[in-house]
NURORO-390968 format. One line per 2 residues: their letters; for each residue x, y, z of C-alpha. Coordinates in steps of 0.001 Angstrom, whole numbers, plus 500000, padded with zeros to 6 digits. Example, Ala and Ser with C-alpha at 12.3 -4.5 7.8 and 13.67 -1.06 7.14 Angstrom:
BEGIN
as	512300/495500/507800 | 513670/498940/507140
END
This chain:
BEGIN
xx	500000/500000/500000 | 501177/503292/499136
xx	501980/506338/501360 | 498932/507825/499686
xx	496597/504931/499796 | 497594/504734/503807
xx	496755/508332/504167 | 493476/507998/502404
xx	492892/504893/504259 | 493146/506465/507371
xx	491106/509534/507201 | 488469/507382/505719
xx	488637/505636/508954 | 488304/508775/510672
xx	485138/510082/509234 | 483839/506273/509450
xx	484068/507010/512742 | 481571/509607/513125
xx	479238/508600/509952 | 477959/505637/512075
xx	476921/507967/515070 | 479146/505692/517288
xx	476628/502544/518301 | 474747/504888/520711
xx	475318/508466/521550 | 477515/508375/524741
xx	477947/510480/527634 | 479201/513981/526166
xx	483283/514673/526843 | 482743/518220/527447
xx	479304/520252/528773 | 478970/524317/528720
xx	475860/525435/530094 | 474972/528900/530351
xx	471599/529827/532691 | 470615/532342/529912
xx	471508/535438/527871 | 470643/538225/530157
xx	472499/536638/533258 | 475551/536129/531270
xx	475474/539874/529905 | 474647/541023/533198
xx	477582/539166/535101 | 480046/540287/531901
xx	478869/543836/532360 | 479952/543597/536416
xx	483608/541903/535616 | 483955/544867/532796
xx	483537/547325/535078 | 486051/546389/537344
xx	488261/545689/535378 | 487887/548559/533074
xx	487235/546425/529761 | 484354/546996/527359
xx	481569/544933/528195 | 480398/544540/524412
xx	483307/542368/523969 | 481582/538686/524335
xx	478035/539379/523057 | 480497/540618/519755
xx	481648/537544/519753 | 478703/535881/520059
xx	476906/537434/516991 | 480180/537574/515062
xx	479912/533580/515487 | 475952/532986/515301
xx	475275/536210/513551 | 472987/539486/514519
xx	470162/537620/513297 | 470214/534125/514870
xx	470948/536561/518081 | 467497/537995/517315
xx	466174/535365/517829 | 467436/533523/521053
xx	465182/533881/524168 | 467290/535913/526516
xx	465999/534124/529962 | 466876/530836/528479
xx	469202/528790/529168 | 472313/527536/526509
xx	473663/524430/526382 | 476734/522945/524279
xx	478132/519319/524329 | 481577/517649/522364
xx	481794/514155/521602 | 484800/512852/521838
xx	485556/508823/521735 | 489807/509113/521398
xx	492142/511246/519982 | 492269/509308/516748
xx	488632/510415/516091 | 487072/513923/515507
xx	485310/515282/517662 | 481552/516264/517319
xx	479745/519360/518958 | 476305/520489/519377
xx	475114/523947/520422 | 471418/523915/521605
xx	470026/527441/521598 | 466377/528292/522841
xx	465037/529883/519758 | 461585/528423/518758
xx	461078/529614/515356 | 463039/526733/513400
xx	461657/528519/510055 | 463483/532031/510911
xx	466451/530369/512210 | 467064/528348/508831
xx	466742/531407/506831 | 469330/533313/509156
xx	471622/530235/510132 | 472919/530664/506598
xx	474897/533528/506321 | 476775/533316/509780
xx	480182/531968/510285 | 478803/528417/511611
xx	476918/528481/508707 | 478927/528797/506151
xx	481193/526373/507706 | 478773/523842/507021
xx	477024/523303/510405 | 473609/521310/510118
xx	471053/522578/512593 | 467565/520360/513488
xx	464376/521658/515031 | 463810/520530/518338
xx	461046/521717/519714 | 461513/525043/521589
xx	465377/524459/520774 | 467580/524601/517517
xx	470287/522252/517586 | 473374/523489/515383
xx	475963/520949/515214 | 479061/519970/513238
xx	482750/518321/513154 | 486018/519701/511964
xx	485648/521629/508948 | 485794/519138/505897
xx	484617/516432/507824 | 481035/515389/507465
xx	478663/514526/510423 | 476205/511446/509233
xx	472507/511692/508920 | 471695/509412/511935
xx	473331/512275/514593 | 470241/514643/513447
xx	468088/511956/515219 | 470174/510636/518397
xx	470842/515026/518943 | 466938/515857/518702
xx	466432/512741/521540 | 469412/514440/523177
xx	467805/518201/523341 | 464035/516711/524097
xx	465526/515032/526945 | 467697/517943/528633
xx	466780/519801/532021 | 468929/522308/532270
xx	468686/524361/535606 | 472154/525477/535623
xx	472820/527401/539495 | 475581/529400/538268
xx	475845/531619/535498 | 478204/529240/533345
xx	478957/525590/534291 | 481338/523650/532284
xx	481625/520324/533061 | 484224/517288/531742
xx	483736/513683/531985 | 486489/511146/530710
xx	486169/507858/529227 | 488564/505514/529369
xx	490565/506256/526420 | 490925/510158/527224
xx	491721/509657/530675 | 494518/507474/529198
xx	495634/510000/526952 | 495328/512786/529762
xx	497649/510781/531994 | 500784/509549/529459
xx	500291/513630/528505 | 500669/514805/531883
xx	503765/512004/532879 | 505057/513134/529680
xx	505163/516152/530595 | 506417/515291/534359
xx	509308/513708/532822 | 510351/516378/531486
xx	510444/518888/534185 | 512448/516516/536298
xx	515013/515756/533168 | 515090/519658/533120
xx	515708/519979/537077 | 519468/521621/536818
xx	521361/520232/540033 | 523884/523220/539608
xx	521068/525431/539669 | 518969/523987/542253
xx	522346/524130/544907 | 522367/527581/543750
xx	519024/528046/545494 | 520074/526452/548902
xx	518021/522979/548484 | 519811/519989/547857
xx	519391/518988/544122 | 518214/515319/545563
xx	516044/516443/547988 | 513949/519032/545230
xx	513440/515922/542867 | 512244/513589/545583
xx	510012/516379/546671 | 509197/517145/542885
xx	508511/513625/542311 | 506356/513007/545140
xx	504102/516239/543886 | 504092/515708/540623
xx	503214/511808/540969 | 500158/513229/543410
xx	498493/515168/540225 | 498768/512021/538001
xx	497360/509911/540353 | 494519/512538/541160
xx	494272/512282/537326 | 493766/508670/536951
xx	490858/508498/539517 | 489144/511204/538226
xx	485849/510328/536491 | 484013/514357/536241
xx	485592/517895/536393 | 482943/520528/536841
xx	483264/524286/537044 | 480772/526916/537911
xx	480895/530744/537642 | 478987/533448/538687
xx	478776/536945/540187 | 476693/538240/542745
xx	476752/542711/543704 | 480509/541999/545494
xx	482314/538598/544252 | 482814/536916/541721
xx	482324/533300/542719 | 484032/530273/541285
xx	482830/526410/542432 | 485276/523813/541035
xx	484008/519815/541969 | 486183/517073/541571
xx	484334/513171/541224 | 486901/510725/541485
xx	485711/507015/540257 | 484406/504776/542546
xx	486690/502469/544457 | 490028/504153/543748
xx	492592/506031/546111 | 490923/509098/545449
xx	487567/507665/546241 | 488728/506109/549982
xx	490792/509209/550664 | 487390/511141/549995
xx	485084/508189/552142 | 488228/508638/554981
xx	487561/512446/555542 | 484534/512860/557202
xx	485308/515489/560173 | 482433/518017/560655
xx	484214/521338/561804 | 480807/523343/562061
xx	481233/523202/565743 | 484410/525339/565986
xx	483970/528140/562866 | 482899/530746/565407
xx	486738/529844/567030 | 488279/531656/564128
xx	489556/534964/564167 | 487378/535600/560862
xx	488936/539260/560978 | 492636/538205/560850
xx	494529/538040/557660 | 494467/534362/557479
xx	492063/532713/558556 | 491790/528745/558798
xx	489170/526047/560213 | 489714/522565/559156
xx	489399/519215/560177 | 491160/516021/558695
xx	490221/512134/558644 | 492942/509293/559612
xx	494718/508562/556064 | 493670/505654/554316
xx	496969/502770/554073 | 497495/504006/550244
xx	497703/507858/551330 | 499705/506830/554232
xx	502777/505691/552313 | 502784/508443/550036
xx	503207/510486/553113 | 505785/508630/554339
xx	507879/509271/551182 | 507465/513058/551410
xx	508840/512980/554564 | 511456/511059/553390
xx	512202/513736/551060 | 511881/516627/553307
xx	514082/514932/556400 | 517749/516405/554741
xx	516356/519925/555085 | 516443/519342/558388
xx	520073/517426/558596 | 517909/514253/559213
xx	518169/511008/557874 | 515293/509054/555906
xx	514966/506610/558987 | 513446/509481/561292
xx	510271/509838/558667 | 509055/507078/560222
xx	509036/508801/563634 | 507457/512001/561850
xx	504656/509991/560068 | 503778/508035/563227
xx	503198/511525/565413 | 501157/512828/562475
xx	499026/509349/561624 | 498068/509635/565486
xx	497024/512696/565627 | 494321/511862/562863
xx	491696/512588/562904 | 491742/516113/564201
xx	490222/519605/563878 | 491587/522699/564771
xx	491660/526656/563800 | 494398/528739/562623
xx	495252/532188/562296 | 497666/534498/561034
xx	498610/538777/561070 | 501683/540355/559318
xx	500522/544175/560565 | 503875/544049/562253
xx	505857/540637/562110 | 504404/537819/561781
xx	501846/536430/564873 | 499891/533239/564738
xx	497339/531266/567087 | 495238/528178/566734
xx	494265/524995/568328 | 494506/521276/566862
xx	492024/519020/568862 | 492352/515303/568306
xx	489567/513274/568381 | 490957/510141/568858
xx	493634/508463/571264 | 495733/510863/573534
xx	496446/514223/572780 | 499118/513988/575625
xx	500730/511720/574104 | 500781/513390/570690
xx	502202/516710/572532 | 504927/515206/573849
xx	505555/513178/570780 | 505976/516854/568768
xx	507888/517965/571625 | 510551/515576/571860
xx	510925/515172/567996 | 511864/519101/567772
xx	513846/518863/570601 | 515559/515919/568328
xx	516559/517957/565609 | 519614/518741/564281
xx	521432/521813/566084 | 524282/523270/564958
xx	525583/526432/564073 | 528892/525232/562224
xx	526763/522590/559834 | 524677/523363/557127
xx	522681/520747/557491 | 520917/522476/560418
xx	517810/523787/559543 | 518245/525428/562959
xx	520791/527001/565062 | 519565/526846/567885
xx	516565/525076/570225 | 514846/526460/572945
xx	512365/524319/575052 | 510877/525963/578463
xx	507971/523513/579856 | 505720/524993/582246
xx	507085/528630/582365 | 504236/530617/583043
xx	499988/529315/583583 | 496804/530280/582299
xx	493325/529799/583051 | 495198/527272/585573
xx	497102/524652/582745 | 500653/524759/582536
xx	502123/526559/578917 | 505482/525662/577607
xx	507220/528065/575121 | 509743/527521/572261
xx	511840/529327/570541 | 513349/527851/567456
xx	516432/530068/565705 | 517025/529650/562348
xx	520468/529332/560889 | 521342/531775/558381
xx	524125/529668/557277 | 521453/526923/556353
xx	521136/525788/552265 | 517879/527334/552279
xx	518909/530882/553481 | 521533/531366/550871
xx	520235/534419/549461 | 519556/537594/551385
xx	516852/538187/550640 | 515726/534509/552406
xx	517424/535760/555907 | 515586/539715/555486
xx	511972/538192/555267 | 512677/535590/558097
xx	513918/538298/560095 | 510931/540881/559182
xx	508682/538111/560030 | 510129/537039/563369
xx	512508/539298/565098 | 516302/538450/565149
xx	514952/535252/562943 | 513488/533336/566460
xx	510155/531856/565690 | 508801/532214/569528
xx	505832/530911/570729 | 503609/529448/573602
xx	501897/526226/574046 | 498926/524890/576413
xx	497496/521573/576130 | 493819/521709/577698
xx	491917/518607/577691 | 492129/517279/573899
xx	493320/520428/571891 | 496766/521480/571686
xx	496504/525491/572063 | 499543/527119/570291
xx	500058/531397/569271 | 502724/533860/569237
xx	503309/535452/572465 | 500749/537535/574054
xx	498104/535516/571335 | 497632/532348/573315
xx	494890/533810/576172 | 492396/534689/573156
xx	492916/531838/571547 | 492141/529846/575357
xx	489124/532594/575398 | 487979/531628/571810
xx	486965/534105/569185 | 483226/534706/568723
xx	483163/536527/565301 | 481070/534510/562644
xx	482674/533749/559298 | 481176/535058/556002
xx	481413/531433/554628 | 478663/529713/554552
xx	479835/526368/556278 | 477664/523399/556419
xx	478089/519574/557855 | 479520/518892/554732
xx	483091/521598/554765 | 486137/520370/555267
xx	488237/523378/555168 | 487377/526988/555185
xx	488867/530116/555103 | 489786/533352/554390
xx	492908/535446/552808 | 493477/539116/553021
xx	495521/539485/549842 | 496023/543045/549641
xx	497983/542866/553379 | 499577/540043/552286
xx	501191/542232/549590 | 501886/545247/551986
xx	504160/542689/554341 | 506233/541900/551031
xx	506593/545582/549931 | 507544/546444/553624
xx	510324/543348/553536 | 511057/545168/550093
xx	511687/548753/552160 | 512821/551136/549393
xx	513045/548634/546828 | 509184/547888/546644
xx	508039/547857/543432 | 504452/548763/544875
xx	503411/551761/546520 | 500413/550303/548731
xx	500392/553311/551573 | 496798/554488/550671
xx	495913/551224/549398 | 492802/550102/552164
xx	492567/546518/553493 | 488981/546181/554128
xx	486845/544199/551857 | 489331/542422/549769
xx	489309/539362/551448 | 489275/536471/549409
xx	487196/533158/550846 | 487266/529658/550294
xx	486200/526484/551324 | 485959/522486/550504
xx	482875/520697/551066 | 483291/516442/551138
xx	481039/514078/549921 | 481287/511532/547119
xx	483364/514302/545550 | 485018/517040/546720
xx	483735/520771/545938 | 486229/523755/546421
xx	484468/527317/546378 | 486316/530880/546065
xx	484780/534090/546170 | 487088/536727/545015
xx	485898/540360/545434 | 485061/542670/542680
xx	486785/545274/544658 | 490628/543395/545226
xx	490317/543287/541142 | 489509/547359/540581
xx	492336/547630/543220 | 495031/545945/540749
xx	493333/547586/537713 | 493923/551449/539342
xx	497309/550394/540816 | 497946/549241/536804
xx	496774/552178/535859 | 498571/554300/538432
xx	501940/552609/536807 | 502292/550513/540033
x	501861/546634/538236
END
């Protein structure tokens, strides 16, 4: 057979492929859902403002696709809905657009002399939706999708909750694909790791690639369970939400990690300092045995930052797998420094014995100021140096060696020693029935009080994780690190109201929402304009 004849051969495989309609119409590859018209104008219109772009832009687009006069005719408080076939990579894939227009008549009069249109979409009547659909251009879509699509629209309920919802769900052969691509691609960034450069940067050159390795190999494996991808966007008068959900298929790691975490933290969200600039309430099931010794080999890899060897992972992991499954708050200021406070309470075994577990292994490390192995120079353990509220507190202060790998560039040592004075991380620790109380000098007694503030998450029996990030103070502690070499001038700049949220609810899938407010994004746009970005 000739080079020709192979060619031929093939690409008349390929439209085979999708003149047969596949031997029934299978679950769609890729979903976009829009709740209608005027929402998605009206949420558009919001972003634009903020951001200081012309609001036009994506209706333009829109008609500049379907044309002014299929837009005519689309009912505006409908909702869209467009699905892609896509078996493998070897075959082409096939979309179809359904729009709410019920006048099929109109439509196939103005249908012809838009872009879609002329590149040879077919369209079907289906009811109080047009279905235009299609293939690459110059490959032809058989007769029998017209009546598998029109069972397809009849049978869709589409009450979308955000304004746009995309949603992917992989079949075997794409997940396939998606994971060689993505170890592919993993391979090469660890051929690329430079050794010479990485000892530049003060970390070991073996201990970045385990660490790199471990990572990485956690995405690919996240990858391989994952059966459905969906993500929702919207925006209300102040944010502009985002709701990603992750379904992993049943009975893999992901799945049992997912089953494993099933800690309610409801209880203690009014125990967050809500107003601080990082703000944490989480809670975290015991690891299933899979989880476990990935754990255990992150450790591994972390242990020579610390002048350890691999052996004393094992001591690590077997403090942290006992104090699973906990809960616990967290919270953290940079208005001058760097202060912190929280609680961990552990809900099973002895929180005793876990405290003096943590203790002991710090008190283990490596101390040295001659070796560079030492993560720290110095290790300062005071037990029962003060009281309050009648428990005992014990304080540590741990110094960190400038001479260590990691601080080998100036700039390292300066924000260490902005965040914690003379580069001594100092702080105070009370252990009061099963929670392990721990803050930054004069923090602990509110933290023993507990906070009453209320967060403005919503947090149901279902959240995981929640919290909250001040970004613009987080960016006025690294322009005061900076000092006169800030690139930002952030003096007038005000901190209220540009906190961004987020949270992770747990169920058979995990769902991770972020509001980011409209006002943090007009901040960067006028500091853009003001030359400061």
């Amino acid at each position: 057979m000739t080079v020709s004849k192979l060619s031929l051969s093939v690409a008349a495989a390929m439209v085979a492929s999708i003149t047969s309609a596949w031997a029934a119409l299978s679950a769609p590859l890729l979903t976009l859902d829009v709740k209608n018209y005027e929402s998605l104008t009206a949420d558009i219109g919001q972003v634009a403002d903020v951001v200081g772009e012309d609001p036009a832009m994506v209706p333009a687009q829109l008609e500049a696709m379907l044309g002014a006069e299929v837009m005519a005719l689309v009912d505006a408080s409908q909702p869209w809905h467009l699905a892609v076939w896509m078996e493998s990579l070897m075959q082409p894939p096939v979309y179809a657009l359904a729009l709410p227009i019920a006048d099929f008549e109109t439509f196939e009069t103005a249908i012809q002399t838009s872009f879609l249109g002329m590149m040879g979409a077919q369209y079907i009547d289906a009811g109080e939706r047009v279905v235009v659909f299609g293939s690459k251009p110059g490959i032809p879509v058989a007769d029998s999708w017209a009546a598998l699509l029109a069972s397809y629209a009849n049978a869709l309920v589409l009450e979308p909750s955000e304004t746009v919802q995309l949603s992917f769900s992989l079949n075997e052969s794409m997940r396939t694909a998606a994971v060689a691509g993505l170890a592919m691609a993993k391979g090469q960034m660890m051929a690329s790791m430079d050794a010479a450069e990485l000892a530049d940067s003060g970390i070991p050159p073996e201990t970045m690639q385990a660490m790199m390795e471990s990572y990485l190999s956690f995405y690919i494996n996240m990858l391989r369970d994952l059966d459905r991808m969906d993500l929702g966007m919207s925006v209300d008068e102040n944010d502009w939400k985002f709701a990603l959900e992750l379904t992993p298929l049943a009975n893999t790691p992901s799945a049992r990690f997912l089953a494993s975490q099933n800690v309610d933290i409801s209880d203690i969200a009014n125990a967050v300092d809500w107003d601080a600039d990082i703000a944490v309430a989480m809670g975290m099931g015991a690891l299933p045995a899979e989880w476990q010794t990935s754990m255990e080999a992150f450790m591994q890899a972390m242990m020579p930052l610390y002048g350890l060897e691999d052996a004393a992972a094992a001591e690590w992991v077997e403090v942290t797998q006992r104090s699973l499954p906990f809960k616990g708050v967290y919270s953290m200021d940079f208005a001058e420094g760097m202060s912190f406070s929280g609680f961990y309470e552990i809900l099973q075994g002895s929180a005793a014995e876990v405290y003096e577990s943590w203790i002991s292994l710090c008190e283990g490390l490596v101390v040295d100021e001659s070796a560079m192995v030492a993560y720290y120079s110095d290790i300062v353990v005071k037990r029962g140096y003060r009281s309050e509220a009648g428990h005992p507190v014990d304080f540590m202060e741990l110094t960190v060696n400038p001479d260590h790998p990691a601080m080998a560039s100036p700039e390292q040592e300066e924000v260490m020693n902005q965040f914690f004075k003379d580069g001594k991380i100092a702080y105070e620790m009370c252990l009061i029935d099963d929670r392990i109380y721990m803050g930054t000098q004069g923090d602990l007694s509110s933290t023993i009080a507990g906070a009453s503030s209320l967060p403005a998450i919503e947090i149901n029996e279902k959240t995981r994780i929640a919290g909250s990030m001040n970004f613009i103070s987080l960016m006025k502690m690294g322009a005061s690190v900076a000092g006169e070499d800030a690139e930002l001038d952030l003096s007038e700049v005000d901190t209220v109201g540009n906190q961004i949220t987020f949270s992770a609810e747990v169920d058979n899938s995990l769902l991770m929402k972020t509001k980011l407010p409209l006002q943090l994004i007009k901040v960067f746009r006028e500091l853009d304009e003001a030359g400061s970005l």
